[in-house]
N, C-alpha and C positions, 0 to 999 in steps of 0.2 A: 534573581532577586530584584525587586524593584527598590530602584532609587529613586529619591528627590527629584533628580532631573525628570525620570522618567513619568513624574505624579505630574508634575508642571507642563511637559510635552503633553500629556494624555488632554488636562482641561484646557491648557491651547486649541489644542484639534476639536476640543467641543465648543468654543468659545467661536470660532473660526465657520463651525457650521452652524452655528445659533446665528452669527451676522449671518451666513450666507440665506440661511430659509429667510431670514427678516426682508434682504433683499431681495429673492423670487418673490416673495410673498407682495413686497411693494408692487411688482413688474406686474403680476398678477392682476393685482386691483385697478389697476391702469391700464391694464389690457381692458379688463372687462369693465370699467366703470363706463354711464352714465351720463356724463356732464351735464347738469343742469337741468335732469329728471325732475329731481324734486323741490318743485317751487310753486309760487302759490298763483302761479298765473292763469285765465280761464282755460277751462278744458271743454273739449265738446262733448256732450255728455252723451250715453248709449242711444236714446231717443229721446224724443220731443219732449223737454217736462210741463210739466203743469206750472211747478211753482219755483223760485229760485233762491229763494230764499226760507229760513225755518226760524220760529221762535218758540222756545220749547220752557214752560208754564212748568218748572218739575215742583211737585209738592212732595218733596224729601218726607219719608214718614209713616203713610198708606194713606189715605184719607177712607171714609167706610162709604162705600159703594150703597148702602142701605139705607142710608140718612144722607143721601145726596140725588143721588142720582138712578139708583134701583128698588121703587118701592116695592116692598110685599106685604103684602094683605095678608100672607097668609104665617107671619108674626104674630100678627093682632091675636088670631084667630088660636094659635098655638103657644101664646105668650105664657113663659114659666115651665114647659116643659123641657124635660130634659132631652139633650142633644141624640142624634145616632152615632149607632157606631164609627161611620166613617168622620162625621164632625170631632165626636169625642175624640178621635186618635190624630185630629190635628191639634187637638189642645195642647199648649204647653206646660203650664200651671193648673194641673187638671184640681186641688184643693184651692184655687181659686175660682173655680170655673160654675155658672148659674145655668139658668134655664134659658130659652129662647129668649130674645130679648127684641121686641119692636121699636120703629123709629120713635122718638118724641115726637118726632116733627110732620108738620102738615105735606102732602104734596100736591099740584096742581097740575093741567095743563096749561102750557103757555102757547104764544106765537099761531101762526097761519098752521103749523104744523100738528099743535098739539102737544108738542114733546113735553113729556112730565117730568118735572124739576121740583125741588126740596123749596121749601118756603126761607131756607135758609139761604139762598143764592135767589137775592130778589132781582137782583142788576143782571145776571148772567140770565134767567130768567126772560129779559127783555130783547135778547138778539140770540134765543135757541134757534132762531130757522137760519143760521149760519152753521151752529154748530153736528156735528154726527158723533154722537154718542155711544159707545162701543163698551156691551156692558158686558160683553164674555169675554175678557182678559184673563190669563192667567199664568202663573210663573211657577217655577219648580222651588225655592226656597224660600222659608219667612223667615230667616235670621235678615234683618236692616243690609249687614255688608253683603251678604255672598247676594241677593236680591240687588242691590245697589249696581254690583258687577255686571248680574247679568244683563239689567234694563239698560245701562251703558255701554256695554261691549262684548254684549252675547254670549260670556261664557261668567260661570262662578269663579273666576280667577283674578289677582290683583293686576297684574302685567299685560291684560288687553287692552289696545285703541277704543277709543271712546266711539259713537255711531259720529257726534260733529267732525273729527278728526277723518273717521273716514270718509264723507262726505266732503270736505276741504281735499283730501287725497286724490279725489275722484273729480271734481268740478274745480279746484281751483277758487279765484277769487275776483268779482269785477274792479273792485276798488285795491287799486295795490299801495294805498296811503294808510289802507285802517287793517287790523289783523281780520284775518277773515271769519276765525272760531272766538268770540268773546263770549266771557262768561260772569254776569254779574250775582255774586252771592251777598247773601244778606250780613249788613253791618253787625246783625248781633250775635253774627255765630255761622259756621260753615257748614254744610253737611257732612253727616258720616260718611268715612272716605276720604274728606275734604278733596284735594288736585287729585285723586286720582280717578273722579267721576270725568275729567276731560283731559284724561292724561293723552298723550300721542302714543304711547305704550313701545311696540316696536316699529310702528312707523318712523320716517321720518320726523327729529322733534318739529319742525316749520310746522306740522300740522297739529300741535301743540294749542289746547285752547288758550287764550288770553285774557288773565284773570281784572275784571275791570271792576274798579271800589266804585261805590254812590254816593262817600262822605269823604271828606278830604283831597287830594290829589289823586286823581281820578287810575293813573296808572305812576306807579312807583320807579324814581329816575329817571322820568323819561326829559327831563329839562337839567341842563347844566347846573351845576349850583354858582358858575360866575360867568354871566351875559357877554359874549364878545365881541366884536364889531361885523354884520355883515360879512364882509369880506375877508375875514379871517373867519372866519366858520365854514366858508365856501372851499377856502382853500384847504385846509384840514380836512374837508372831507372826501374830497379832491384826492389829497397823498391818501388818508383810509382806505379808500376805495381801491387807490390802484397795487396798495403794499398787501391788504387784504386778495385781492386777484393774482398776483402773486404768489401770495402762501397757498392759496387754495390749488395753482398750479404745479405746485410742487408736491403736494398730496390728494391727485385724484381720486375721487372715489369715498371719499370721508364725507356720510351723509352728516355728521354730528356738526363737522365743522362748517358744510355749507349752509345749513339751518341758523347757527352762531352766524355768520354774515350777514345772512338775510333777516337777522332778526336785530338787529345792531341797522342796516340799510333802511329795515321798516319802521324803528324807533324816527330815526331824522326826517323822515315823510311822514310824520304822523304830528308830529310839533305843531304843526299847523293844522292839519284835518282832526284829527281826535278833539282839542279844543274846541273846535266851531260845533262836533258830532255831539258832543256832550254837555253842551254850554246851555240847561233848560231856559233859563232868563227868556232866548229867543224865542219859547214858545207864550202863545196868549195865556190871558188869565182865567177863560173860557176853557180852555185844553189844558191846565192845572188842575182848575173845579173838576172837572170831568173824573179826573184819573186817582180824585181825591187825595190830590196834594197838599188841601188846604186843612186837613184831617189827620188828626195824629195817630189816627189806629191807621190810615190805609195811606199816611204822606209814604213811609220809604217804599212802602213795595209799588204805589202808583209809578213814583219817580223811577223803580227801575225799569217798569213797563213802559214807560213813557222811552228812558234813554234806549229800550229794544228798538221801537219802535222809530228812531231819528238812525240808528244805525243802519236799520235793513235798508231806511230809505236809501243809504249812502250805498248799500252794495256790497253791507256786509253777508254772508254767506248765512252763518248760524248764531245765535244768540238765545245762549241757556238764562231764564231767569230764576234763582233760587230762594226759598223761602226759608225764614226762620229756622233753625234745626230741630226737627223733629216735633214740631207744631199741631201734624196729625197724627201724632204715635200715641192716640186715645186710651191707654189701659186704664185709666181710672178716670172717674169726673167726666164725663163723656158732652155733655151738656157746655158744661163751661170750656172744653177744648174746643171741641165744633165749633163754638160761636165765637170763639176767637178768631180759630183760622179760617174760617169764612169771612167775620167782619173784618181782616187785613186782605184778602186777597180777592171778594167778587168784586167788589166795584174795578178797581184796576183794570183785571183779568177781563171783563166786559165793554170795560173803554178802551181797550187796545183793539179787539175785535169790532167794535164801532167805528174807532177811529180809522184803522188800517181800511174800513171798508169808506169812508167821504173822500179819503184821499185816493182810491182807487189801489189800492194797494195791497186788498185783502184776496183778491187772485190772482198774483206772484209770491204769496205770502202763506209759509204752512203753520198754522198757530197748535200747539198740541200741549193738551193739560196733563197729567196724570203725577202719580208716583210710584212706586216699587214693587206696589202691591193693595190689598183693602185690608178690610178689617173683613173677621167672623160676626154671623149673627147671633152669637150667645152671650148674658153678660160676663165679663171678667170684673172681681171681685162685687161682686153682688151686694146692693143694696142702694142706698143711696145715690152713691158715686162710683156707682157701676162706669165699666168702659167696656170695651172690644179686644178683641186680642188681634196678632195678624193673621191676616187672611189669604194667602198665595191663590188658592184655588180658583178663583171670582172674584174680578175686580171693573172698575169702569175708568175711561179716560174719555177726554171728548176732544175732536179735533176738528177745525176752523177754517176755508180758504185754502189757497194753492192746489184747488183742483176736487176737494171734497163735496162733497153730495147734502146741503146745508139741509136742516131741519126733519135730521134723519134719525131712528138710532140701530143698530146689529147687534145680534147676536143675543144672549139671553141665561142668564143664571137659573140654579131648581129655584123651586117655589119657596125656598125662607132665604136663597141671597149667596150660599155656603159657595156652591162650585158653580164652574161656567159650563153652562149642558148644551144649548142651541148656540151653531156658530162658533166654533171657540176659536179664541184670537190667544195666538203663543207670543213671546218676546219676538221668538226672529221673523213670526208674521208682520208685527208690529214696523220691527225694523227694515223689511221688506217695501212695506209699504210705504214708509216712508222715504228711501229710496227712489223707486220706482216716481211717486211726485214727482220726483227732484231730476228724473229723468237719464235714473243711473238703476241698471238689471243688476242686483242683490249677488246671482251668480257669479257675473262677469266684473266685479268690483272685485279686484286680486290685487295682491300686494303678494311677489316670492319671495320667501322667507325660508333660511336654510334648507333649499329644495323644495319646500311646499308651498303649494297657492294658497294663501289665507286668505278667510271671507270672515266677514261679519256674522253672516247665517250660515258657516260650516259644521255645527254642529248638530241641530237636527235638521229637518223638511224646511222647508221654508215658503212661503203663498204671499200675492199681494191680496188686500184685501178689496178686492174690487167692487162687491157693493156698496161702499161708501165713496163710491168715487161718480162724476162727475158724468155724462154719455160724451 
């Protein structure tokens, strides 16, 4: 017969090996930790790169590869007809859905090169023999989020590392005053997704991107709310430090909490550098004009081109610039959208490319445009204010410096724009390539993770894109 006593001895004896697994469990991770793996100091990277830094131009949305950057001719020519089979079965809204549909817009060639460009990008237009053009992209899903996933973190799931994250994992950081992953989104709205386009996922969080404002207080608490003497700030951080080193030594192996350190150590070195990194005032009035500061369609996005551009100087590793939300997601009005989000974003996007290149900057510097996906060449809702729908299949991104092949473009969509036929460039090509600049093998970028080696491009084949690069 069981007694009382005997209920209370039994959850004793569980209670007694519940501590005890907690303490092997400690002994464990102490056995096998790390100490001070992961931090954001430089690393040498697989080989020689190209470039060392990246600024990455995302135009959250799709922008349509057709009216920008992939003329066909052979729209004009088919204009009104109804789609094929395999077009048709990517429609969504197929009771919205028109005939072929051609650009509005003019295109030319420009530069020493020729490269043909949309009349709608007059500025970007003028420094194409910089840019390599890559018109056979394409991705496995048009829904915005599961598309968002993968162009950031190679797989359609919400919980993967961002590509900056892994690249901060992999090289580290020169400047250990500024976060090395910064990410400035635009004041009037975040992208879909919003933080988890640069989440650290299961990395360590240190390689967590750094979310930086363009209006107000540039990063959030990072200054006391009451000034205190010199010498008592020194000393306070002084005890932090050491009570901090401490605790961290009494639970080795806690990447969560060493990240919390270093992230609280890189706030108080940053009081001083971030200020002066972000401070535009110091730049001329010439180098405002340019970036179309002075312009209230292209002031914010200049300004955050501009503060990209003062951070790489510093040594920041990566620096995502994000646009408006969803600026190119054309379903309707197609005219009126395009001409927006061109007229906020070529000029900018063109004087960052200029500029990186007087100051010598633009080959250590990988400058990369794109977003998620295109648009299709047929209209959606027909008529007037026809738009596009998404386009996964065929898309174009153009990319700048840090080792790129300027005044180039690869690869090649069919003849109305739909899929990418010649050359086709996948996400984890993309990401490969990017990579590889950076002077980190796609492969050999591991992170172990409950027994597996996780990669960025472990999901399918993975290639650099080597004719856009550099001899």
């Amino acid at each position: 017969m069981n007694t009382r006593r005997d209920f209370f001895s039994r959850i004793a004896d569980g209670m007694m090996g519940t501590a005890l697994a907690t303490l092997l469990g400690d002994d464990l991770v102490a056995a096998t930790a790390k100490p001070g793996l992961y931090d954001l100091t430089p690393k040498k990277p697989h080989h020689t790169p190209r470039a060392k830094s990246v600024i990455q131009l995302f135009m959250n949305g799709g922008p349509s590869q057709v009216d920008l950057f992939d003329y066909k001719p052979a729209l004009e020519k088919h204009a009104g007809q109804a789609p094929g089979r395999d077009l048709a079965a990517e429609v969504r809204a197929v009771r919205e859905t028109g005939g072929l549909m051609p650009s509005p817009y003019k295109f030319a060639q420009h530069g020493q090169s020729g490269l043909e460009i949309s009349e709608l990008l007059p500025h970007l237009a003028k420094v194409v023999d910089q840019l390599a053009v890559v018109r056979s992209m394409y991705t496995t899903h048009l829904a915005h989020e599961a598309a968002l996933f993968l162009m950031h973190g190679g797989r359609i799931l919400p919980t993967r590392p961002a590509l900056g994250s892994w690249i901060v994992y992999g090289l580290g950081s020169e400047n250990q005053n500024l976060p090395a992953y910064v990410v400035l989104d635009d004041p009037k709205g975040p992208p879909i997704n919003f933080i988890q386009n640069w989440q650290a996922g299961w990395l360590p969080a240190v390689y967590q991107g750094t979310r930086v404002r363009s209006e107000g207080s540039a990063i959030l608490n990072l200054y006391a709310k009451q000034e205190d003497p010199a010498g008592v700030v020194d000393l306070s951080r002084s005890l932090l430090h050491r009570m901090d080193a401490a605790h961290r030594d009494r639970h080795p192996g806690n990447v969560e909490l060493e990240a919390r350190i270093a992230n609280y150590e890189l706030a108080a070195r940053m009081q001083m550098e971030a200020t002066d990194a972000l401070d535009l005032n110091k730049e001329s009035e010439s180098t405002k004009e340019a970036y179309g500061m002075n312009d209230e369609r292209t002031a914010s996005y200049g300004k955050r081109c501009l503060m990209a551009r003062r951070l790489v100087e510093r040594g920041v590793r990566l620096v995502q610039v994000y646009i408006e939300s969803q600026i190119w997601d054309n379903h309707s009005k197609l005219r009126e959208g395009l001409e927006y989000s061109c007229g906020k974003t070529d000029r900018p996007a063109a004087a960052l490319v200029r500029d990186l290149k007087e100051r010598g900057l633009l080959d250590s510097t990988l400058v990369v445009w794109g977003g998620e996906f295109g648009r299709l060449p047929i209209a959606q809702d027909p008529g007037p204010n026809a738009g596009r729908d998404h386009g996964p299949s065929g898309f174009s991104i153009w990319m700048a410096g840090g080792g790129v092949k300027g005044g180039t473009t690869y690869g090649s969509t069919d003849e109305i724009g739909y899929r990418a036929a010649e050359n086709r460039v996948s996400v984890h090509d993309f990401h490969a390539t990017v990579l590889h600049l950076l002077g980190l093998n796609h492969r050999n970028l591991i992170f172990e993770r409950e027994g597996r080696g996780e990669r960025i491009t472990d999901e399918l084949p993975a290639r650099v894109v080597d004719a856009i690069l550099r001899g």
